[in-house]
N, C-alpha and C positions, 0 to 999 in steps of 0.2 A: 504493500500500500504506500510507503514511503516513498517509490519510485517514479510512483503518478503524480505527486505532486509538488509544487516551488519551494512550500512552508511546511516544514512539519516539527510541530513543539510536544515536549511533554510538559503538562500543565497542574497534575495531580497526585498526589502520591499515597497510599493507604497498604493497611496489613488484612488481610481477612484468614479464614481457616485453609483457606486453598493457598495462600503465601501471601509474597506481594507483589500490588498491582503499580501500574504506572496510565495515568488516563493523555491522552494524543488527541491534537486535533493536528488536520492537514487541510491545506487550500494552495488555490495558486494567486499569486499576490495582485495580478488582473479581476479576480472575483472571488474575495476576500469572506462574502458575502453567504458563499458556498460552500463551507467548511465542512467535513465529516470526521466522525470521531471513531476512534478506540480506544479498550482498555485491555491491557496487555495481562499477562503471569510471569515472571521471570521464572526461570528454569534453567541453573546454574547461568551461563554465558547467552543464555538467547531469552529474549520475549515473545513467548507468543499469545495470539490476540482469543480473546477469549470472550469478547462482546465488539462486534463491528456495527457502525450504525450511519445510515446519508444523512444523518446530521450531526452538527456538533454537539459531543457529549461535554459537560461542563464541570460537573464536579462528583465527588463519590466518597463512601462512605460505607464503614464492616459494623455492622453492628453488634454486641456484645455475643449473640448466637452462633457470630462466625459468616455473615452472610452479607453479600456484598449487595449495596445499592446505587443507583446512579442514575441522574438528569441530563437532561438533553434541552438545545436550544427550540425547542416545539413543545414545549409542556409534559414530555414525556417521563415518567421514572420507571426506570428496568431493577427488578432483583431477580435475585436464585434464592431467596427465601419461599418456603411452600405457603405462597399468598394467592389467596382467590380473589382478583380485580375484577369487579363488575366493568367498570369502562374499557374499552377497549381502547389500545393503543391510536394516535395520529395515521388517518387512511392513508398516504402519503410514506409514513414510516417506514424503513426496510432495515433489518439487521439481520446478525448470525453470531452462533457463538464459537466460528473458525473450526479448529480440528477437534472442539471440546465437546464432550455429551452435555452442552449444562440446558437447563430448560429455564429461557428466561420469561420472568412475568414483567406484563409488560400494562400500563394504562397510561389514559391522557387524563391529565391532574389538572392542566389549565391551557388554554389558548394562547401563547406564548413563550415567552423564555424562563426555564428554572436555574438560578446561577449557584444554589447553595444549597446543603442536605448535613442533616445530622438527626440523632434520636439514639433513644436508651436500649429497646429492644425490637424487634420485630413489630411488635405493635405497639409503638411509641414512635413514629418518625416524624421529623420535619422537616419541610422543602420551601425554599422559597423560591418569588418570581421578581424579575428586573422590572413589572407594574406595580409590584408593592404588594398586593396579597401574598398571605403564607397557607400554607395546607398542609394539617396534621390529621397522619393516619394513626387510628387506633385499634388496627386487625382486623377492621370488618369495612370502617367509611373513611373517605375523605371530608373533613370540616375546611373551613373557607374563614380568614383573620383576617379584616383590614391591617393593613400597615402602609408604613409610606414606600414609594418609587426609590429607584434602586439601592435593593442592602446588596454590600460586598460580603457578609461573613454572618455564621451561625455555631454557636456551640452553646456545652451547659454541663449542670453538673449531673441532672437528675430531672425527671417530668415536671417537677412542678418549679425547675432553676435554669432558664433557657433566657440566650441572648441573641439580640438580631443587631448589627450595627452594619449604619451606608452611608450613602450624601447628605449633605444640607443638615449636617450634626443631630445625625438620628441613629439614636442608640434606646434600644426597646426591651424589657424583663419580661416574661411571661412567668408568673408564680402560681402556675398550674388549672388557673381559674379565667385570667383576662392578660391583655398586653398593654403595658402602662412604657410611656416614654420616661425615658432618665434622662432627670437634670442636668446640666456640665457644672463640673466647675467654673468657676468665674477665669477668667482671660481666654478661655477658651472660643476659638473665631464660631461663630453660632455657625456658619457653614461648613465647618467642617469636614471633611471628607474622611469617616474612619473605614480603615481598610482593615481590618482584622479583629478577631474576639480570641483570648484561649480563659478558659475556665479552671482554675486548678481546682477549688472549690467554693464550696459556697459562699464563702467570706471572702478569698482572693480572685479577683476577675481582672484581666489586664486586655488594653483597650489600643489600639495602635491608631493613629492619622497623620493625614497627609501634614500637616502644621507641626509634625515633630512633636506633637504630645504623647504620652505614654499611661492611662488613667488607669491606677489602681485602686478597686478598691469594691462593693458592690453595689445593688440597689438598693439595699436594705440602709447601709450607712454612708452610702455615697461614694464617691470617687475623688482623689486625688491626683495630679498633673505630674509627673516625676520628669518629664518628658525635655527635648531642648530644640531650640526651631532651626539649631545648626542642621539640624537632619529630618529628612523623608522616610515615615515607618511604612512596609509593606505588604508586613506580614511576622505573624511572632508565633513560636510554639516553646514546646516544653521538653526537658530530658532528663528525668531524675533530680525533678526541682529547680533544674537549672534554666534559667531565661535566657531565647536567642531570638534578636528580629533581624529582618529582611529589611536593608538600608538602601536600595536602588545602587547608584552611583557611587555611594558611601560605601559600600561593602555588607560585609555579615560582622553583626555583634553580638557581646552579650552584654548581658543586664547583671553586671558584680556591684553589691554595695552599693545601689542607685546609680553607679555611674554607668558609662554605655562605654566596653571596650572593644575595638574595634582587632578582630580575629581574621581578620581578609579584607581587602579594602580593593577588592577583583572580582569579579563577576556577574555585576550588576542584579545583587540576586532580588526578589519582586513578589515570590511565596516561601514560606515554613511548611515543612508537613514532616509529621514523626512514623518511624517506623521500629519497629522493635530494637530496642541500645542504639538506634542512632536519629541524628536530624540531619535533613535532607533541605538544602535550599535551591531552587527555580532560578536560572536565571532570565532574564527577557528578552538577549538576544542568543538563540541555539545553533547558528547556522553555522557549517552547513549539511549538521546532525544533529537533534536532541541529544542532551545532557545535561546533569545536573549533578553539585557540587553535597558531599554526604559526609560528616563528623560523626566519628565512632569513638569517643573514649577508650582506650584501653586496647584497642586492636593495634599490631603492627603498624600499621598505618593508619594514622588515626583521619585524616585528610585522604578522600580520594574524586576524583572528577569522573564520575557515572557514564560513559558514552550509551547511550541508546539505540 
C-alpha cells in the first residue's frame, strides 16, 4: 500500500492482546483530500496490516479486554471486540483485515469525522467528532453529548472521570452523569488551542497547549499553569510516573521538578503515545518513510528511531 502512494505517515500508536499496532494514513499530496488508512501488527521486523480501510483511519485504542478499536474520517468505529452494532457501517465504506482471520465490527456512529476514542471496557467507550458531538457506547446503544467543535484529545481515569480538550480553550469533565466545561486558570489566552489530555489519576490530570501552558491539576480543584510560552506543547504521555511532551520544533522533553528538560531537540516530534516500558514520539515530517523516535529505559539502547 505504501507504494501507491506520495505521503505515507504513521500517526498512532497502541498495545492490544494481539501486540502492537501502528495506525497509517497515505494520500498523494495532489488530493490530500483522499486519504486511506491502516493499522498494522508488528511481527518481529515486519508490519502487517490487519485493518485496511478507503478512508482515513484517525485514531485507536485497546481496551482493558484486550481489544482493539478505531475511527475513521466518515463516522465510522471498527473493533474485534464480540459487539453487536445495530447500524450498519458508511455504504461507501470498504475494508479488510489483510492476511488476518479477525472479524471486524463495524457501524456508522455519526455523519462525519471521528478524530479521538478512549473508554474503560468494552462497554464503556468514547468517541469523539471534529463537529463537536461525543458518542458513548455502553454495550448495547450509542448516546449522542453536545460538546463544542473541534476536541484534539480524550482520556480518563474511570467512567464517571473522563476529559475532552480542543480549540477556543475548551476543556470539558464528564463525572459520569453530564459534561460541564472547566475553568482556566487566569493568564491563560481564553482561545486557547489544547492539544493533549493524559490522566494519571483522579487528582493528577495534565493539560498540554499551543501557548506553552502545561495545566495541572483536576476538575474537582482546578488547574494550575506550570507551563512557559518559550514552547509549543503537542502532545504528552506517561512512563512509570515519568512526564514526556511533544515540543514540535523544540524537541522531546521531560517534565523533572517542574522544569521542562529538553532530551532531543530533533525530530520535530507533534504526538506521545505509550507502549508497554516504552514512549514513543510522532514526528511530522516522515519522509520518505514512516518512522518514529521510541525511549526505552533500561534497554541496551535506550534511544532508537522506528523505521516503518
Amino acid at each position: 500500500m505504501t507504494n501507491n502512494y506520495d505521503i505515507s505517515h504513521v500517526i498512532d500508536l497502541c498495545y492490544s492482546s494481539m501486540g502492537e499496532h501502528g495506525l497509517y494514513t497515505f494520500y498523494d499530496e495532489a488530493n490530500p483530500m483522499a486519504a486511506v488508512g491502516a493499522v498494522t501488527l508488528s511481527q518481529g521486523l515486519k508490519n502487517q496490516t490487519l485493518l485496511g480501510s478507503n478512508f482515513q483511519l484517525n485514531a485507536m485504542w485497546a481496551s482493558q479486554n484486550g481489544h482493539l478499536w478505531v475511527v475513521d474520517d466518515q463516522g465510522d468505529v471498527f473493533t474485534n471486540a464480540n459487539i453487536s452494532f445495530k447500524q450498519p457501517p458508511f455504504e461507501r465504506l470498504k475494508f479488510n483485515s489483510g492476511s488476518f482471520d479477525i472479524k471486524w465490527n463495524v457501524t456508522e456512529v455519526f455523519k462525519g469525522q471521528l478524530n479521538a476514542i478512549w473508554g474503560t471496557t468494552d462497554e464503556d467507550v468514547w468517541v469523539t467528532s471534529f463537529a463537536g458531538p461525543a458518542f458513548h457506547w455502553d454495550g448495547k446503544l450509542w448516546a449522542e453529548y453536545k460538546l463544542p467543535k473541534a476536541p484534539n484529545a480524550i482520556d480518563g481515569s474511570a467512567s464517571d472521570d473522563v476529559y475532552v480538550v480542543g480549540y477556543d480553550g475548551n476543556i470539558h469533565h464528564f463525572n459520569g452523569n453530564e459534561w460541564t466545561k472547566i475553568t482556566l486558570p487566569s493568564g491563560i489566552p481564553q482561545q486557547d488551542a489544547f492539544t493533549d489530555v493524559k490522566v494519571l489519576s483522579r487528582d493528577k490530570v495534565f493539560i498540554t497547549g499551543r501557548s506553552g501552558c502545561l495545566l495541572v491539576g483536576n476538575a474537582k480543584d482546578g488547574f494550575t499553569d506550570i507551563g512557559s510560552a518559550k514552547y509549543s506543547w503537542y502532545g504528552i504521555g506517561a512512563l512509570a510516573e515519568r512526564i514526556f511532551l511533544a515540543g514540535g520544533e523544540a524537541g522531546i522533553f521531560e517534565l523533572v521538578d517542574d522544569q521542562f528538560v529538553c532530551l532531543k531537540d530533533k525530530g520535530q516530534p507533534v504526538g506521545v503515545f505509550e507502549t508497554p516500558d516504552s514512549i514513543n514520539f510522532i514526528p511530522a515530517e516522515q519522509q520518505p518513510n514512516p518512522w518514529f523516535v521510541r525511549y526505552e529505559p533500561g534497554a541496551s539502547r535506550e534511544w532508537t528511531k522506528v523505521n516503518t
